[in-house]
N, C-alpha and C positions, 0 to 999 in steps of 0.2 A: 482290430479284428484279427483274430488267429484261428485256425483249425489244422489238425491234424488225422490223416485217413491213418487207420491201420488196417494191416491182413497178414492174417496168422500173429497177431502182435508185433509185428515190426510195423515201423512207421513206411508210408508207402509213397502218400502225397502230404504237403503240408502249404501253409501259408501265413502269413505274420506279419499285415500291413499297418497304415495307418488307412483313416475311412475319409474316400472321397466326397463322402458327402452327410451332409451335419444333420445327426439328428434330435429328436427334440425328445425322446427321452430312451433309457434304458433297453424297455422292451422293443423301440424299433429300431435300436443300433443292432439289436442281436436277433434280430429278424434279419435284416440285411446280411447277417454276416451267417445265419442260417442256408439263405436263398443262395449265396455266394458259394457256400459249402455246396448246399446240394447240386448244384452245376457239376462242382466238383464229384458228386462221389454218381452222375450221371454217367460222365465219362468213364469213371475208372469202373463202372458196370458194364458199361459196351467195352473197354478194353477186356476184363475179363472173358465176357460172352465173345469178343474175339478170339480169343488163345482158347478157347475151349474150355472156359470154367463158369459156365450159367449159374447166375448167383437165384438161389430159389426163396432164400428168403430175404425181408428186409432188411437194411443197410442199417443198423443204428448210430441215432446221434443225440450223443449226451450233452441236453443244456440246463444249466444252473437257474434260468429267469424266469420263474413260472407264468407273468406274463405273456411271454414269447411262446411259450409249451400250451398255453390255454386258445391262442391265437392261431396257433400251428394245426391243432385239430381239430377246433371247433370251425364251423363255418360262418359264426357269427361276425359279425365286423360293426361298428357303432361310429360314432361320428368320429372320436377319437384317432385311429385307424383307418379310416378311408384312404386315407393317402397315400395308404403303403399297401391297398389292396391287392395289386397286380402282383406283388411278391408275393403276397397272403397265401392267392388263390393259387401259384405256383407251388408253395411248398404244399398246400390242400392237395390240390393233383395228384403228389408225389406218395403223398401217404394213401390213397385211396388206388392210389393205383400197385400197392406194397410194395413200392421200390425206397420207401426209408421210415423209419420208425423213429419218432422224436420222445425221448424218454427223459427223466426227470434225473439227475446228477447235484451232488452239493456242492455246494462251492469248493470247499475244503478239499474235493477230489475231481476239479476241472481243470483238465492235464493241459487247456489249450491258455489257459492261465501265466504258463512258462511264456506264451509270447507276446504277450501284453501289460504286464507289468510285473515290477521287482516284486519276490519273495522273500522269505524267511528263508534260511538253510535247508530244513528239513524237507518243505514242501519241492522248492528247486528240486534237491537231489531224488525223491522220490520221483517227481516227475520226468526228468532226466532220465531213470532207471527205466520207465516206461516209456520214455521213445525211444530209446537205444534198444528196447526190446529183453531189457534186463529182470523186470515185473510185470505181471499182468497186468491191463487196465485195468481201475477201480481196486486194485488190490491194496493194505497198508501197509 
């Protein structure tokens, strides 16, 4: 599991574990590692709203699993999924209440990629470029 916050395109908060706990398939690995984020980008919103910078719009966060992204907005849940309800219905929360925006990303330009597994040259150094705050996200 990895994610990385930025603001103003500098990297701000990150993180880059392995997963305490085993899932049974793709889209609820990165469900967890969704929920685990948005904790994260909770706080660093109340940090902001502290120093005096109220964020007015949603937070986005780009995930490659369209799984995860149809689970994240919809409020459907099926047998499948039950088990990972309580995260479900947390990220649900989150987005209904516009404090983050779950948007769709290709794989080929999911920068949090750098911390979960080896690359090719190109990808590494582009992604590198945009933590270091050297390219936009999403830029090529």
């Amino acid at each position: 599991m990895a994610y990385y916050l930025f603001v103003n395109n500098a990297t701000f908060s990150w993180r880059a574990t392995l997963s305490q706990i085993i899932a049974l398939s793709t889209t609820e690995a990165k469900l967890m590692a969704l929920a685990g984020c948005c904790c994260e980008i909770v706080w660093a919103r109340k940090l902001a709203f502290e120093l005096g910078f109220p964020q007015l719009k949603p937070t986005d966060f780009y995930e490659d699993n369209t799984g995860c992204i149809a689970l994240a907005n919809h409020m459907h849940l099926h047998g499948r999924s039950k088990h990972i309800a309580v995260r479900v219905c947390f990220i649900q929360k989150l987005i209904q209440d516009g404090l983050i925006n779950v948007k769709q990303c290709p794989t080929a330009a999911q920068t949090a990629d750098i911390g979960t597994k080896a690359l090719p040259r190109v990808p590494f150094e582009n992604f590198t470029d945009q933590l270091l705050g050297d390219k936009l996200v999403g830029d090529k």
